[in-house]
C-alpha positions in Angstrom: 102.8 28.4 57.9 101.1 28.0 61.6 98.8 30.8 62.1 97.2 32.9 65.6 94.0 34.2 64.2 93.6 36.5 67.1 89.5 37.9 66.4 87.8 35.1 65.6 84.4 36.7 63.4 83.4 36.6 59.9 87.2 38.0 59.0 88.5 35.8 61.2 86.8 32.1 59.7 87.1 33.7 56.3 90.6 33.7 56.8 91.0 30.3 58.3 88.9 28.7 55.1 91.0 30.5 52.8 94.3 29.4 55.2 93.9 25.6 55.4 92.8 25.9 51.6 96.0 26.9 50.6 97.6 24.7 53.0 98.6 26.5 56.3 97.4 25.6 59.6 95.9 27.2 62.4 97.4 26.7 66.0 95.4 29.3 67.8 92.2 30.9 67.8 90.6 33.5 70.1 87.6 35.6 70.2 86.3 38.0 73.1 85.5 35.3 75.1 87.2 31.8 74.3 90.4 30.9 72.9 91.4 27.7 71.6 95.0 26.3 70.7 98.8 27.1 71.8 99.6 31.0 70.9 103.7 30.2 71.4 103.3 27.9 68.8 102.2 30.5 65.7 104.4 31.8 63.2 102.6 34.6 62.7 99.5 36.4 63.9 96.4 37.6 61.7 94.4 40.1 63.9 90.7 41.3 62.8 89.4 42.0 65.8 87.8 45.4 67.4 88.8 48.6 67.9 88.8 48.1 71.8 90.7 44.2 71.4 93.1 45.6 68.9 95.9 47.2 70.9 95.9 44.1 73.2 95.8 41.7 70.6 98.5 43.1 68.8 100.8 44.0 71.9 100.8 40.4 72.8 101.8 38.5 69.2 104.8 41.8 69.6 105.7 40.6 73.0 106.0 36.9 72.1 108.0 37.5 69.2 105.4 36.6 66.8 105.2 38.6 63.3 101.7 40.2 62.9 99.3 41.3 60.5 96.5 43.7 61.9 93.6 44.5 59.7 91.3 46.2 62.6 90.3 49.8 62.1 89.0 52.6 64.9 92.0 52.2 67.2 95.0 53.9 65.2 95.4 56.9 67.7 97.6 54.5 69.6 99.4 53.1 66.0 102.6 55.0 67.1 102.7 53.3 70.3 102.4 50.0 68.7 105.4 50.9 66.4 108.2 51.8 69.5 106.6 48.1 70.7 107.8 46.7 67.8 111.1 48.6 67.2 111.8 48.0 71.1 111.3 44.0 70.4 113.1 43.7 66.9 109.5 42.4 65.6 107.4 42.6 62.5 104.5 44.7 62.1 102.2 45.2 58.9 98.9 47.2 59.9 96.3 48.1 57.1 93.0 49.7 57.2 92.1 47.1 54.1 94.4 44.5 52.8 92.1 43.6 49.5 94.5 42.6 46.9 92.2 45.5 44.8 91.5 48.0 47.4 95.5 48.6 47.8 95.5 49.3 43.9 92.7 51.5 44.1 94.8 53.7 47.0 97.6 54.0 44.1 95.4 54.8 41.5 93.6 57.5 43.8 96.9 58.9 44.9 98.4 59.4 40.9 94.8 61.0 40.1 95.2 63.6 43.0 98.2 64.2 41.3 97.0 64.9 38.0 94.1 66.8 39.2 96.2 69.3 41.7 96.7 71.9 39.1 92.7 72.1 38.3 91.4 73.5 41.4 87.8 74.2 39.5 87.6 70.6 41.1 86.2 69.7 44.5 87.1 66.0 45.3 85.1 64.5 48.0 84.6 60.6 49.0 81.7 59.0 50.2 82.0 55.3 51.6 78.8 52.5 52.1 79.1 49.6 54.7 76.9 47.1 56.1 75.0 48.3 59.2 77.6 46.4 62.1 80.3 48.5 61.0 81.5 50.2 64.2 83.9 53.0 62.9 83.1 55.2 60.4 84.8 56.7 58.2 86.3 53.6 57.4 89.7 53.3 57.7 90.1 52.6 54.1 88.2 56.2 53.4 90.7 57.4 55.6 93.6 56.0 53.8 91.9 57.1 50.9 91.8 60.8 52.1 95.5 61.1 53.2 96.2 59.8 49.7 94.3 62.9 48.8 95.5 65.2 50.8 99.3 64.5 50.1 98.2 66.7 46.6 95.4 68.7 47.7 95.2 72.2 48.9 93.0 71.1 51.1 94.1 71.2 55.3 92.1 67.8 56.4 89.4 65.3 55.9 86.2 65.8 58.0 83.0 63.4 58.1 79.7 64.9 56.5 81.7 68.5 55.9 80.7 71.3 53.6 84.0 73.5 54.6 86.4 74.2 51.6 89.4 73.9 53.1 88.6 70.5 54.2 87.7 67.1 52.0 83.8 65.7 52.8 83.9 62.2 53.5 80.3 60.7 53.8 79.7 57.7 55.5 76.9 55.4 54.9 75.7 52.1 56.4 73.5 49.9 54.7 72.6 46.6 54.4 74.2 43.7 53.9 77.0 46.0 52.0 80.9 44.5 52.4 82.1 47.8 51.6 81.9 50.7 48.7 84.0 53.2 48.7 83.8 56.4 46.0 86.1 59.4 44.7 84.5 62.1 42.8 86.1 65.4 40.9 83.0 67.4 41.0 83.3 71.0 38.6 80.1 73.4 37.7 81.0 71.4 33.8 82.1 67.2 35.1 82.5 65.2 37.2 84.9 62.8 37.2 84.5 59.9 39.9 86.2 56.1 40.4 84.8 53.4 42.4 85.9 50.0 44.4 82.8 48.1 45.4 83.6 44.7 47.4 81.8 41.9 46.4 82.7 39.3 49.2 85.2 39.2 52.0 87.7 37.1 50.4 89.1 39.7 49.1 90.0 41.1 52.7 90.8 38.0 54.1 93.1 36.8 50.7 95.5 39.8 50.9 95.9 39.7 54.8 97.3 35.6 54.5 99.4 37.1 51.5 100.8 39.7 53.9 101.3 37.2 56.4 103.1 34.8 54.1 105.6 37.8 53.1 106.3 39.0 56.6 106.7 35.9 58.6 110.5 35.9 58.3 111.3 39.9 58.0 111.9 42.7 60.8 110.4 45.8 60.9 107.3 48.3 60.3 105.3 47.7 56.7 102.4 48.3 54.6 100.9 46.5 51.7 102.4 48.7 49.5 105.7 46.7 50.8 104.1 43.5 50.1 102.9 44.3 47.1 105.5 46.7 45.4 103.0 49.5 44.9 105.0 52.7 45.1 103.9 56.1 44.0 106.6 58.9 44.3 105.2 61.7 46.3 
């Protein structure tokens, strides 16, 4: 598989370690400020760059016909605009606030125990998510992911950041060092509390699930999410 790697960071030489590993190639490379390689000659597109890059980034792997996988958070205001781009050119599209092989079982596991714990409202469910200190979005985007999941069985009208109102669901943000990413539920009563926990311990993780994506989408059409890729379906 020949591979844009359009963000060229941490993410980005994780996931061209990990890529020529497992036998892909890269063709093209790009960063804020350099690119290197022949974009028209990709396959697909792996895009971790920044929340301002993103839209650009993933506008021009639509354009060019190239499938592509977008793991950048802070920009998804403008996610429906990327969709009509895609529809318009018959391309492929996965975005995902966290593609971690793990993380993506933790959102099903935290959407079937909002389920179960609907009926027993003497619970308050919160989440509170740790990152390392160049984070430049917070919530994270997989809080966020994690609070919709929430939500979908909740009472509850909204998330907030650092909230005490009860008709909305407190996520706390916090950034530390050197941290690749924590993120916590907790069921808190005036008895229990019941809480479950992902904690990252590298970036492979991230960078893993995102060439798996890209190795599933390459020759599809349309809109997905790693609960496409892989199979994870709760019914609502």
């Amino acid at each position: 598989m020949k591979i844009a790697l359009l963000g060229y960071g941490k993410m980005g030489k994780t996931i061209e370690r990990l890529a020529l590993e497992k036998g892909h190639s890269v063709v093209f490379k790009s960063s804020s400020d350099s690119s290197e390689g022949n974009f028209e000659d990709a396959e697909v597109a792996i895009e971790f760059s920044s929340p301002e890059a993103a839209v650009a980034n993933i506008s021009k792997a639509l354009e060019a016909g190239i499938p592509v996988v977008s793991g950048t958070t802070g920009w998804l205001n403008k996610y429906s605009e990327m969709v009509k781009l895609c529809e318009k050119r018959n391309g492929s599209f996965i975005s995902a606030s966290n593609f971690s092989v793990g993380v993506n079982l933790f959102f099903s596991i935290n959407e079937y125990a909002a389920k179960l714990m609907q009926p027993w409202k003497e619970y308050d469910v919160s989440v509170e998510e740790i990152h390392h200190l160049e984070k430049k979005d917070a919530p994270s985007g997989t809080a966020i992911t994690i609070a919709k999941g929430i939500l979908k069985h909740s009472d509850k009208k909204d998330w907030k950041l650092n909230s005490s109102e009860d008709n909305s669901l407190n996520i706390t943000a916090k950034r530390e060092e050197d941290v690749k990413g924590t993120h916590i539920v907790s069921y808190t009563s005036d008895i229990d509390t019941i809480s479950f926990k992902h904690e990252a311990h590298s970036r492979e993780g991230f960078a893993k699930g995102a060439i798996l994506a890209a190795e599933w989408v390459k020759d599809k059409k349309g809109i997905f999410t790693m609960k496409d890729v892989l199979g994870l379906k709760i019914n609502d």
